[in-house]
C-alpha positions in Angstrom: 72.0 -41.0 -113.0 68.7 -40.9 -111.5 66.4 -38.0 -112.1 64.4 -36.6 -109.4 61.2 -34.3 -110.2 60.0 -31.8 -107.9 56.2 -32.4 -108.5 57.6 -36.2 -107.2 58.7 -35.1 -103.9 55.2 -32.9 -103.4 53.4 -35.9 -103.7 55.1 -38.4 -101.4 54.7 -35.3 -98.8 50.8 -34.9 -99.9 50.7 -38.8 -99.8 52.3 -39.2 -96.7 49.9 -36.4 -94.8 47.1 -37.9 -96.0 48.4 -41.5 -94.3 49.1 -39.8 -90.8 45.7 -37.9 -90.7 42.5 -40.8 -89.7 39.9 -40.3 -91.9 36.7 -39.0 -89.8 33.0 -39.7 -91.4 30.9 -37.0 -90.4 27.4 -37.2 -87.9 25.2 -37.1 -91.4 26.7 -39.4 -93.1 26.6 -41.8 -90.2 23.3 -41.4 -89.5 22.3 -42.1 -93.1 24.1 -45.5 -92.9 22.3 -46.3 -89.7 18.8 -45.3 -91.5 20.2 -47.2 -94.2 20.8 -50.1 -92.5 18.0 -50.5 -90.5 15.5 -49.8 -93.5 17.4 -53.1 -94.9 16.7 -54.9 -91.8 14.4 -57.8 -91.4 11.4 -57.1 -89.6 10.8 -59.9 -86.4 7.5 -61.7 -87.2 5.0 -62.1 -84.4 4.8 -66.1 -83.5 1.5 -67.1 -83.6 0.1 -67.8 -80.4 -0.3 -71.5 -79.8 -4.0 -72.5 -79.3 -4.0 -74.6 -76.2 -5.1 -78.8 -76.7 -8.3 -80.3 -75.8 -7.3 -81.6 -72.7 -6.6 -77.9 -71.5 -10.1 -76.6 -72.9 -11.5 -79.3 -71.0 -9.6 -78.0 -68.0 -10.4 -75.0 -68.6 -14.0 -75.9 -68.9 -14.4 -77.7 -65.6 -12.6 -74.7 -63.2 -8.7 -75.6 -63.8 -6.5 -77.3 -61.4 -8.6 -76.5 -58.4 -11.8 -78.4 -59.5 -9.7 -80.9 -60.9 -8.3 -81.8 -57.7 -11.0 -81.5 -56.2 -12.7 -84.2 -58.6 -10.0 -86.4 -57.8 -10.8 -86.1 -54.0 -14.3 -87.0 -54.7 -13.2 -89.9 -56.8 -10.8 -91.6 -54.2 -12.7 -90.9 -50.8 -15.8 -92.6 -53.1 -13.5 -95.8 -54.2 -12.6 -95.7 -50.6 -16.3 -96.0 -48.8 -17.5 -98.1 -51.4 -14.5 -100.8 -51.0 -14.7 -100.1 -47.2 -17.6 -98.7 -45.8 -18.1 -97.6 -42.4 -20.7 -100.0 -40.5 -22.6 -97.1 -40.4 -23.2 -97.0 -44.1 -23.8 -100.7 -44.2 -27.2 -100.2 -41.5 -28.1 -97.4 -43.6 -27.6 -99.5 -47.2 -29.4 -102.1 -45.5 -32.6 -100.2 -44.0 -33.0 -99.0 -47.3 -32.2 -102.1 -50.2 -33.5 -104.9 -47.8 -31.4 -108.3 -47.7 -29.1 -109.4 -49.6 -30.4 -110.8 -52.5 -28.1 -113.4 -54.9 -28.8 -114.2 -58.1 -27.2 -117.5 -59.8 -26.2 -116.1 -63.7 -25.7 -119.4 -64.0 -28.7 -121.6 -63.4 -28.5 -125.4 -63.9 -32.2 -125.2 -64.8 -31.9 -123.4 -68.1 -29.3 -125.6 -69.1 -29.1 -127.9 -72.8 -28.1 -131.0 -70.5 -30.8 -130.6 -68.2 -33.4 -131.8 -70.3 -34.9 -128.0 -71.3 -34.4 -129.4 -75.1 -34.0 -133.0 -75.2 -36.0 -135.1 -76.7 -38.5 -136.6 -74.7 
């Protein structure tokens, strides 16, 4: 014999409405998780900006990347006339230093062996 109560059968249909019906949360209560949430959130910290090298103050200091190329310009075109000069250059170098003048670093005359300090 099994024995059935009433109050039994009302609960399995209460239990078994509350199973078919989705439970909805309402707009307030969703918006307090969402506050809550993003109040427990961490904050993005600002990176630091990076302070350039010397070489860029430097840079910086001269004009950038226009003087720089310029400089470079300079540089070659002066490696350039004084490895090759025009004759030009040469009549005007000449006119204004004279001749050629060599000088002997090393002069027999100054020498030990020549007799500067010998004994004598």
């Amino acid at each position: 014999m099994t024995m059935t109560n009433p109050n039994d059968d009302m609960l399995d249909d209460l239990f078994a409405q509350a199973r078919s019906t989705s439970p909805v949360p309402s707009d307030a209560l969703m918006a307090r998780v969402i506050g809550d949430a993003d109040a427990v959130q961490p904050r993005a910290v600002a990176t630091p900006v990076a302070r350039p090298g010397l070489m860029m103050r430097m840079l910086d200091t001269i004009g950038g990347w226009p003087a720089v190329s310029g400089l470079a310009v300079a540089t070659v075109a002066g490696i350039w006339v004084g490895v090759a000069p025009p004759a030009s250059v040469q009549d005007v170098t000449a006119a204004m230093m004279g001749d050629e003048v060599s000088i002997n670093l090393f002069a027999t005359d100054l020498m030990i062996d020549a007799g500067a300090f010998g004994d004598g």
